[in-house]
Each structure stands twice: as structure tokens, then as C-alpha cells.
C-alpha positions as CSV (number, residue, x, y, z in Angstrom):
1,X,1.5,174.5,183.1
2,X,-1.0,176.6,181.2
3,X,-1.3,174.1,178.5
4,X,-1.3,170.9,180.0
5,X,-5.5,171.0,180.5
6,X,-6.1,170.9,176.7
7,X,-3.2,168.3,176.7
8,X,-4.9,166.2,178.8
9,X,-8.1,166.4,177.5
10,X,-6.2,165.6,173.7
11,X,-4.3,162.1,175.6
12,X,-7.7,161.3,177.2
13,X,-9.4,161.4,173.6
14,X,-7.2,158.2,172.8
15,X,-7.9,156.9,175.9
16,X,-4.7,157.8,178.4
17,X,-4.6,158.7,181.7
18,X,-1.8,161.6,181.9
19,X,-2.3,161.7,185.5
20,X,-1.8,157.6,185.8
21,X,1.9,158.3,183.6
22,X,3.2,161.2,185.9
23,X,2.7,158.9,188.3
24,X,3.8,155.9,187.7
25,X,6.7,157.9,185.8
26,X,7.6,159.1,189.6
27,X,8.1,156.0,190.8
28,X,11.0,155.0,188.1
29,X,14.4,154.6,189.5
30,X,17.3,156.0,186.9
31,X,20.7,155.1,187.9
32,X,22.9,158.1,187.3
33,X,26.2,157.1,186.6
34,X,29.8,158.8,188.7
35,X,31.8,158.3,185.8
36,X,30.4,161.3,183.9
37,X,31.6,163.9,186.5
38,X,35.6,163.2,186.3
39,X,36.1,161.5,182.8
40,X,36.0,157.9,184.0
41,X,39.4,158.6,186.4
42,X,38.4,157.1,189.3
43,X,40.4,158.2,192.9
44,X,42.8,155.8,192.7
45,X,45.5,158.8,192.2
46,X,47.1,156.5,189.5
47,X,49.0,157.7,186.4
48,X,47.6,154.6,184.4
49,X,46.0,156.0,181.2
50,X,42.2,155.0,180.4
51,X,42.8,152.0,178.6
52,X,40.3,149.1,177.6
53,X,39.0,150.5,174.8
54,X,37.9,153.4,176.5
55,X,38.2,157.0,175.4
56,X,37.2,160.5,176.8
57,X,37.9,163.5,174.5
58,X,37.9,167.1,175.5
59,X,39.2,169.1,178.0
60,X,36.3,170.9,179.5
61,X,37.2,173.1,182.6
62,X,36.1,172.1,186.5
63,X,36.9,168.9,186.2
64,X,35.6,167.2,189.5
65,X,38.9,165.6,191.2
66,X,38.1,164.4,194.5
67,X,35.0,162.6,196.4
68,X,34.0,165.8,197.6
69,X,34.2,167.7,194.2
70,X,32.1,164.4,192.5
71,X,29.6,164.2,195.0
72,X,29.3,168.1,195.0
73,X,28.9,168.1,191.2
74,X,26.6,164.9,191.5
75,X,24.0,167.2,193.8
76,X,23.9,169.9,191.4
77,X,23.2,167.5,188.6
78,X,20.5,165.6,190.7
79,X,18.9,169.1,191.8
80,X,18.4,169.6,188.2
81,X,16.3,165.4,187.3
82,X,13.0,164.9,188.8
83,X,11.8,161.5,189.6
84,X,13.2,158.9,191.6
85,X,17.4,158.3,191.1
86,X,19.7,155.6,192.0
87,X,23.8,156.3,191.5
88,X,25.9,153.5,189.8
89,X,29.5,153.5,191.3
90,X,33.4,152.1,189.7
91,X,35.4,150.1,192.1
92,X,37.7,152.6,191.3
93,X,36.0,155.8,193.0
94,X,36.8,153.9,196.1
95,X,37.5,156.4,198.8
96,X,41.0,155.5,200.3
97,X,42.1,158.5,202.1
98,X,45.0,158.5,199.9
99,X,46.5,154.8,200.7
100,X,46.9,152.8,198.0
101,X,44.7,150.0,198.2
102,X,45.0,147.1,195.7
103,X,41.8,145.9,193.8
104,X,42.0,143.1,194.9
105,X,42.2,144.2,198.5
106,X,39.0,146.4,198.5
107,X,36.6,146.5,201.7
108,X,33.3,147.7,201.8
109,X,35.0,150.6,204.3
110,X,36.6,151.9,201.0
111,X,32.8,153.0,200.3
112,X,31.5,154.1,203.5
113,X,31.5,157.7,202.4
114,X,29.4,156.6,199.4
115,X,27.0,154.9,201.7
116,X,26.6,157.8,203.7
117,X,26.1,159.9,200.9
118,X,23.4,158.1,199.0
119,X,22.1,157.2,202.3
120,X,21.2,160.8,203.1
121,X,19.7,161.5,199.7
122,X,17.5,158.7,199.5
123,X,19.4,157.1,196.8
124,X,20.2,153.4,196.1
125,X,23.5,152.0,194.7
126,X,24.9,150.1,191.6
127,X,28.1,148.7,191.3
128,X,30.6,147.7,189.0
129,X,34.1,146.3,189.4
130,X,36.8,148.3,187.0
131,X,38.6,145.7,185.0
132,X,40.2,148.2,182.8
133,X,43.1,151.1,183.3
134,X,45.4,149.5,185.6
135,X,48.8,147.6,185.3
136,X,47.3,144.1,185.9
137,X,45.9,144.4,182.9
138,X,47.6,141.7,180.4
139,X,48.3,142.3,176.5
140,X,44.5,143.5,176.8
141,X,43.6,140.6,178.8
142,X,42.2,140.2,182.4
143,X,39.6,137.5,183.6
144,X,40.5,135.4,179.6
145,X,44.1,135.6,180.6
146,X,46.5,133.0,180.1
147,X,48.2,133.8,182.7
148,X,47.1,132.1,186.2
149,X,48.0,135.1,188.8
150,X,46.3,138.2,186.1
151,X,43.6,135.7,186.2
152,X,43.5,135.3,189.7
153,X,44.0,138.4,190.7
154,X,41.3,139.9,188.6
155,X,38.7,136.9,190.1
156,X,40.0,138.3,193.5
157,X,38.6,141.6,192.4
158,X,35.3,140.6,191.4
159,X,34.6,138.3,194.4
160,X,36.0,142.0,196.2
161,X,33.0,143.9,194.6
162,X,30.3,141.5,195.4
163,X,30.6,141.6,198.8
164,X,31.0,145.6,198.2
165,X,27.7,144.8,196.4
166,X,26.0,142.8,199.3
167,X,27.2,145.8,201.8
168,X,25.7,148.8,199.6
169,X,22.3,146.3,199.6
170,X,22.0,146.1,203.3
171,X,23.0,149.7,204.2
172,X,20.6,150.9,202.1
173,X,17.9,148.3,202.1
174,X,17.4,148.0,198.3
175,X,19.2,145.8,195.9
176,X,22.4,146.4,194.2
177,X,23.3,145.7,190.5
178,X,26.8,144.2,190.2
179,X,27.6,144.4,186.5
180,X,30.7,142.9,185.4
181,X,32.4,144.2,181.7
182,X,36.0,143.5,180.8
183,X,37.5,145.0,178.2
184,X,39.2,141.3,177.3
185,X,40.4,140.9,173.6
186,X,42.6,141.0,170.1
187,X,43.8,144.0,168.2
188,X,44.2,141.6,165.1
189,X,43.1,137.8,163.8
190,X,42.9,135.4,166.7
191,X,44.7,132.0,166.5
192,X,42.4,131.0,169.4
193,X,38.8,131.7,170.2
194,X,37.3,129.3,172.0
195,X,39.9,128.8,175.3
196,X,40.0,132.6,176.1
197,X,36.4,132.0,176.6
198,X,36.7,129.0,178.9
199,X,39.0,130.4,180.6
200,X,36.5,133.5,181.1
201,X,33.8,131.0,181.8
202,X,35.7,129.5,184.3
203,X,37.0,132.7,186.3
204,X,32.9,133.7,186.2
205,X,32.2,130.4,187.5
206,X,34.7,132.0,190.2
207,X,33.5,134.7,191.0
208,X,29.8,134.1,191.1
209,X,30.2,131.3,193.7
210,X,29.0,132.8,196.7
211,X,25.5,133.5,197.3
212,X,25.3,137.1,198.3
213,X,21.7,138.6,199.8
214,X,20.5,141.8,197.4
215,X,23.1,141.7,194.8
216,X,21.6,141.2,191.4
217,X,24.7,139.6,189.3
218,X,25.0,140.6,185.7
219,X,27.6,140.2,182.6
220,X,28.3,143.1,179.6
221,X,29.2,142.7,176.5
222,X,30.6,144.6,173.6
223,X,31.4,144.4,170.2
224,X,34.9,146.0,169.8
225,X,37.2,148.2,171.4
226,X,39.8,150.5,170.3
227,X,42.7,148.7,170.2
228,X,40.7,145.3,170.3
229,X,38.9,145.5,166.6
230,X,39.6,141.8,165.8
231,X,38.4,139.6,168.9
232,X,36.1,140.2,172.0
233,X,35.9,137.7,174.3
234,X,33.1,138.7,176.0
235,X,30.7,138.5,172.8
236,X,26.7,138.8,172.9
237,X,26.5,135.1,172.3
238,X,29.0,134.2,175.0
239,X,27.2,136.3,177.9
240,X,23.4,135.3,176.8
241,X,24.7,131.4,176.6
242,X,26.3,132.1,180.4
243,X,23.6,134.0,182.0
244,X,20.9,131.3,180.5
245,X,23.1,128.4,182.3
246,X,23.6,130.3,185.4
247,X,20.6,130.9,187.2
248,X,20.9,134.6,189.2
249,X,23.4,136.0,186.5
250,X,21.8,138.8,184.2
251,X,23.1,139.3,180.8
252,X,22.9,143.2,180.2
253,X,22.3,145.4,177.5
254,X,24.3,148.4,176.6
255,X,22.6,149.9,173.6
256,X,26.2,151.3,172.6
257,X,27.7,147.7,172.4
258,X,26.2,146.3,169.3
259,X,26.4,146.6,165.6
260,X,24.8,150.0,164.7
261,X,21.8,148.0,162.8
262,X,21.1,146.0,166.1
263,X,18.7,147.1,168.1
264,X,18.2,147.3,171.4
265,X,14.9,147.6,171.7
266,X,14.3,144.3,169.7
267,X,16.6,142.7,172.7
268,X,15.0,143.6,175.2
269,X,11.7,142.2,174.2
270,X,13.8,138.8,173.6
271,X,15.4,138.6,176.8
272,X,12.2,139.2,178.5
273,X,11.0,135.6,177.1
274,X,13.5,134.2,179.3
275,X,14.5,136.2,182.1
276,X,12.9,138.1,185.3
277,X,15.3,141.2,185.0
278,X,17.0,143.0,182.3
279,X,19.8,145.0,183.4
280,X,20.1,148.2,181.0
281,X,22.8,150.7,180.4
282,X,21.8,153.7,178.1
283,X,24.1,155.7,176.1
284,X,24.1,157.1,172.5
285,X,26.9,155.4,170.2
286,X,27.4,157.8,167.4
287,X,29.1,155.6,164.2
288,X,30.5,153.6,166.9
289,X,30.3,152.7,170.9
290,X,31.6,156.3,172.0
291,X,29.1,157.1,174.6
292,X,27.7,160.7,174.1
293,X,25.5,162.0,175.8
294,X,21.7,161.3,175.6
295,X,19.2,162.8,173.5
296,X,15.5,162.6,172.9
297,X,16.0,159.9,169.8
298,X,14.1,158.0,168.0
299,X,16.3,154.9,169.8
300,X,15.8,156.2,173.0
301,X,11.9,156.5,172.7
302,X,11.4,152.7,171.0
303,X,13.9,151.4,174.1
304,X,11.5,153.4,176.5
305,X,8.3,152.3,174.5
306,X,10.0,148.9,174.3
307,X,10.1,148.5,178.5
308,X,6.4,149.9,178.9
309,X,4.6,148.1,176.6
310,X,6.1,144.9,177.5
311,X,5.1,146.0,181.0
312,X,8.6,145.4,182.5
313,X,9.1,148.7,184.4
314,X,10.2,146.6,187.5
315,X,11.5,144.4,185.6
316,X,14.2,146.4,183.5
317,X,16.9,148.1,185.8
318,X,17.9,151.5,183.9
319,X,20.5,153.1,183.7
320,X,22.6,155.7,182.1
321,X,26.6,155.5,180.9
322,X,27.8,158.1,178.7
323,X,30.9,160.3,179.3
324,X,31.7,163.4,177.6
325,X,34.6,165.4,178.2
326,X,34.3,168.1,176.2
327,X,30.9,170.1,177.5
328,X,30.1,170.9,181.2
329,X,29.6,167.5,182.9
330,X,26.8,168.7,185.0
331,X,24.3,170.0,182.4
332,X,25.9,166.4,180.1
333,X,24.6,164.4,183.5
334,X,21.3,166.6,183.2
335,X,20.8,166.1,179.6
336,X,21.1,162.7,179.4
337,X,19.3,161.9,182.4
338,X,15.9,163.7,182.0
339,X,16.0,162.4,178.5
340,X,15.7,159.0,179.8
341,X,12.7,160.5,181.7
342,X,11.6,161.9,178.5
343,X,11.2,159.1,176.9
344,X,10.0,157.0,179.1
345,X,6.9,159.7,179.6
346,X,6.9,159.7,176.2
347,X,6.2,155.9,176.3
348,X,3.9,156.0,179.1
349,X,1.4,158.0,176.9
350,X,1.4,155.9,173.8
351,X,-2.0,153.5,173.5
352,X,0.1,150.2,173.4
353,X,-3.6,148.0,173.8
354,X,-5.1,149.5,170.3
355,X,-1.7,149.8,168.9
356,X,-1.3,146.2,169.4
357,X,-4.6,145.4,168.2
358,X,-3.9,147.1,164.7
359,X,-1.4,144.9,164.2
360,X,-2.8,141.9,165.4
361,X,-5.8,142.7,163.2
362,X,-3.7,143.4,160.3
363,X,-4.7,147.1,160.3
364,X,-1.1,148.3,159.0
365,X,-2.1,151.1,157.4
366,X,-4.2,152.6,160.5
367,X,-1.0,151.3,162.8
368,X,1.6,153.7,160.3
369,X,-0.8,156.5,160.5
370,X,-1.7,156.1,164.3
371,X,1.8,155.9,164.9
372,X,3.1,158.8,162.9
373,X,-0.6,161.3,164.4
374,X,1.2,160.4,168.1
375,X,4.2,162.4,167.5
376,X,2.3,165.8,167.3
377,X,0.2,165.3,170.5
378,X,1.1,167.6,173.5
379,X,4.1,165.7,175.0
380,X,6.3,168.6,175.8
381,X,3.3,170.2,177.8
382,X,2.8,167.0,180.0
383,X,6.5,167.2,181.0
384,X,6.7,170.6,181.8
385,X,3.6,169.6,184.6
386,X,5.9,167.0,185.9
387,X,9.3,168.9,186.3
388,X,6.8,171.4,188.1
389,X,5.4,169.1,190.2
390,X,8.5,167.3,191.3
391,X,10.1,170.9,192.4
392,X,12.4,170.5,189.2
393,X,12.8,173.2,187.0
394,X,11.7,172.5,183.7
395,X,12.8,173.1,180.0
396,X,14.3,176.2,179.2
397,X,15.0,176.8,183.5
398,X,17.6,174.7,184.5
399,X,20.2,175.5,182.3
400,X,20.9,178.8,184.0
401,X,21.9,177.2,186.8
402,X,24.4,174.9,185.4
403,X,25.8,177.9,184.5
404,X,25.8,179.5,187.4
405,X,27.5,176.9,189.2
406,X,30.1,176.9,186.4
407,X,31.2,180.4,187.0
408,X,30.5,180.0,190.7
409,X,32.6,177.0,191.3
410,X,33.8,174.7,188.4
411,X,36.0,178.2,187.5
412,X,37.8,178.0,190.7
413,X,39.4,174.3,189.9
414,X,42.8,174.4,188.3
């Protein structure tokens, strides 16, 4: 914390308030995502391989492989991220007792331990219905299906989850995101493109019928798949033309799901000239969608930068969704998600008003160099106050821990 009075004064000189950011930084909520602590298995105790496009690599040991393992893992983790946290949930971390329970069949008392659990920490919960790895999944196809009982049985599913949605809202008294991605599509040349997508349409239509109290609806999409590098059906154009016609349905934004010279940022500034929320899942695509974990980047600051100066922190639901197999899982969930706080610190004390005027003044030339001076301010000092005064330990502390745990527990799993 020593330096942090010199780096305020240095932020105050271009007129920021680093008090007014670690504040308002504290009130962010950052939805941590389950998936990252068992490799996006689920407790289903299925033999169905991750499928939909979806790939972990690595072998890592302590592989969490129960509720109780997760959760356990998922407190370490948290211990480690200051700042407010929500916890985004797959219907397939449903907690059964060991019963089989069909997706389509799932009850909010499949997720009473979950409520309990996030209820205790303060924490609210995302959901998401799992429309991949599992037997009812058709030549690739699931809601686009032409075949009437995969496609009802999949709309069964997600009308299943928003009322799991609607549950984890009023248990918890905060909303609940219910983001629907399928991993829907064609390994090579379609013949058809257009009636897989009515037929999607139509199952939406479906499953978005009832009017559920705290459940904010929202649509993925993606580019490709492996195994589905011809033909999505869920397309960018398909889910921002469906969320703009259907008033309470969100179309959101998964920085990994578009071309690698799209940017995300750029979206979210759109969308925010037409819509009141802006789901957001944050991951780091490296050549392709592939989900590693995030870093401090240049695209994670200008997405951060992106939601502040736009003043849309209430406005843009964050959260994380990266899965990495092959590094401990706890410090990969630590990483990624004080990077996210990173950046959005980092964002907090840029001066967006005289930034903005440069530019609307034509000033380019003071706008590059103003921009490029603002990278060697005192950032890393202003962080360090705020892990400190959230009880967090800051950089270079919390890895010991991780490791710690590692040889204390994660060694003990076989």
C-alpha cells in the first residue's frame, strides 16, 4: 500500500477520483462460472463424452468430482477474488443424489443445495440449460431438429430451467440470467439454411412463453464448432434479429464466439443503442473459440473500458466462461476472475469525458498520445489497495495458497 498515495495524487492530476473507482469497483457483481472446477462434466454420472463442439484438454490432478468437491474448490477460489461475485450454474451440475433424473424432468429441488450454498455466501445465481453432451442430442441437432420428439424434448428442457431460473430469483432475492446456447449445426455444406432456423425460432417461441418473475432471458451465439465448421444455426444475425422481436429476450455476447477480427467491444457499444441489458460472457479465444483462461489483454481492458465509458455497469451482466484442464482449476478460476476485476479498475481510472472530447474536437494526435501516457500511470498500485482493503490477498500472495490447498487436498483425489 506504500505506493498508492503518490498514485493517487498522479490519477488526481488528470482528474480521477481513485477512491470513487475502488468503490464503485466494489459494488460489481462477476459471475464465476462451476464449469471451470470439473472440466464442464456436470453430476449427471453419465458416460456421454463432451460433445457440442466442446473441448477440455489436459489432465490436471484434483479434479473436483462431486457437489461437495466443486463447492469446496469454488470457496477456495472465491477466498482468493475481492469484490462482489455471483456463480453461473449448468443444468447439468443438478444435484440428484445419484437418481437419474431426465432433463427434461428437472425440479428446482435438484438445486436446493446450490441455493443453500450461494445463499450462505451472499452470492446470486446464473443459469443455463445444457443442450450439449447427452444422447438426445440429434446428428448435432437439438432445438433446429427435424425431428418432433428431440425437438420437444429439448423445449421441455428449457421451459425446465426457467422455472429453475424463477426459483434461484426468489430464494435469493436477485435476478437470475437464463442464457440459452445450443451447440445446433453442420460439419459440411448445408442443403438447407433457412428451416433449421424456423424451426429454432419456433421451439424459442416455446420456450419463452411463460412470463417468469426475475429471470432475465437471453440467447448465445457462436460461429463454429468442432465438428460443426460448415453451418451454425444459431448465428449472430439470427439471435440479434430474435432478441430485437422479442421483447424480454437478451441476445448475449461471448467474446470467444466471433471471427477473431470482431470485436466485442465494438458490440457492446451497438447493442446498447437498442437494449436495457447486455448479457456478457468473458473468455479468451486463442486462434479460435477455445476458452483459456483470462488474462490482463488488450481485449479485456477495451471490453472493460467499453462497459464504463458507455456508463452501463448495471446495465452489462458479466461474466466469466473459460475451462482449462490442463493447470490447477482453482488458481485458472483465480486468474481469470481478478483479471476481469483488473480491467474493469483499469477502466474505471481512464478520463473517458476529455478522452471523448479529443475526439470530438478532432484532437487525434493529443487522443493517441493521451491514450498511450495512460498505460504507465500507477495502476498496479491502486489494485494492490483494493485486494487489501477487501481482506484479499493481493498480487504475488495468493498464489501460495492455491498451492497449498493443492498438496493439502486436490493430491488426495484419485
Amino acid at each position: 500500500m506504500s505506493g498508492y498515495p503518490k498514485a493517487l495524487e498522479q490519477y488526481q492530476a488528470i482528474g480521477i477520483d481513485c477512491e470513487q473507482a475502488l468503490e464503485t469497483l466494489g459494488r460489481i457483481p462477476i459471475s464465476i462460472h462451476c464449469w471451470q472446477g470439473d472440466d464442464v462434466t456436470g453430476f449427471e454420472n453419465s458416460t456421454q463424452a463432451l460433445s457440442g463442439g466442446i473441448q477440455t484438454t489436459g489432465n490436471y490432478p484434483g479434479k473436483a468430482r462431486s457437489f461437495e468437491e466443486l463447492t469446496a474448490d469454488l470457496d477456495q477460489a472465491l477466498a482468493l477474488i475481492p469484490g462482489r461475485k455471483r456463480i453461473n450454474l449448468h443444468a447439468s451440475y443438478a444435484v440428484t443424489g445419484g437418481q437419474a433424473v431426465a432433463r427434461d424432468a428437472l425440479l428446482p429441488a435438484h438445486f436446493a443445495p446450490w441455493v443453500d450454498y450461494a445463499r450462505a455466501r451472499g452470492l446470486g445465481i446464473d443459469f443455463n440449460p445444457t443442450f450439449f453432451s447427452h444422447p438426445m442430442v440429434k446428428e448435432g441437432l437439438t432445438l433446429s431438429s427435424p425431428d418432433d420428439a428431440v425437438r420437444a424434448y429439448w423445449v421441455r428442457h428449457g421451459i425446465a430451467c426457467r422455472r429453475i431460473a424463477a426459483y434461484f430469483a426468489r430464494e435469493l432475492g436477485t435476478h437470475c440470467l437464463c442464457n440459452v446456447w445450443i451447440p445446433d449445426g453442420l460439419k459440411d455444406v448445408p442443403a438447407d439454411r433457412r428451416s433449421p432456423r424456423l424451426r429454432l425460432k419456433d421451439s424459442l417461441d416455446k420456450i419463452f412463453a411463460e412470463t417468469l418473475e426475475g429471470v432475465i432471458d437471453s440467447v448465445e451465439s457462436k460461429v463454429f464448432g468442432i465438428g460443426l465448421e460448415a453451418y451454425t444455426v444459431g448465428s449472430s444475425e439470427f439471435y440479434i434479429g430474435y432478441a430485437a422481436t422479442h421483447p424480454g429476450v437478451y441476445n448475449l455476447l461471448d467474446n470467444g464466439h466471433y471471427h477473431p477480427t470482431e470485436m466485442t467491444d465494438d458490440k457492446i457499444a451497438s447493442l446498447l443503442c437498442y437494449f436495457d441489458k447486455v448479457p456478457l460472457h468473458v473468455t479468451r479465444p486463442m486462434r479460435w473459440d477455445s476458452d483459456h483462461v483470462v488474462r490482463f489483454t488488450d481485449e479485456l481492458r477495451d471490453i472493460a473500458c467499453e462497459i464504463v465509458r458507455c456508463n452501463a455497469l448495471e446495465q452489462v451482466l458479466i461474466g466469466l466462461d473459460f475451462f482449462d484442464a490442463s493447470i490447477n482449476r482453482v488458481a485458472a478460476w483465480a486468474t481469470g476472475a481478478r483479471n476481469m476485476q483488473k480491467a474493469l479498475l483499469w477502466a474505471l481510472l481512464m478520463p473517458h469525458e476529455r478522452l471523448r472530447a479529443m475526439q470530438n474536437e478532432g484532437r487525434f494526435t493529443e487522443l493517441m498520445a493521451a491514450q498511450e501516457d495512460l498505460k504507465t500511470l500507477p495502476f498496479g498500485d491502486v489494485w494492490q489497495t483494493y485486494c487489501a482493503r477487501q481482506g484479499i490477498p493481493g498480487d504475488g500472495q495468493w498464489y501460495p495458497m492455491v498451492a497449498e490447498y493443492e498438496r493439502t487436498v486436490l493430491q488426495g483425489r484419485e
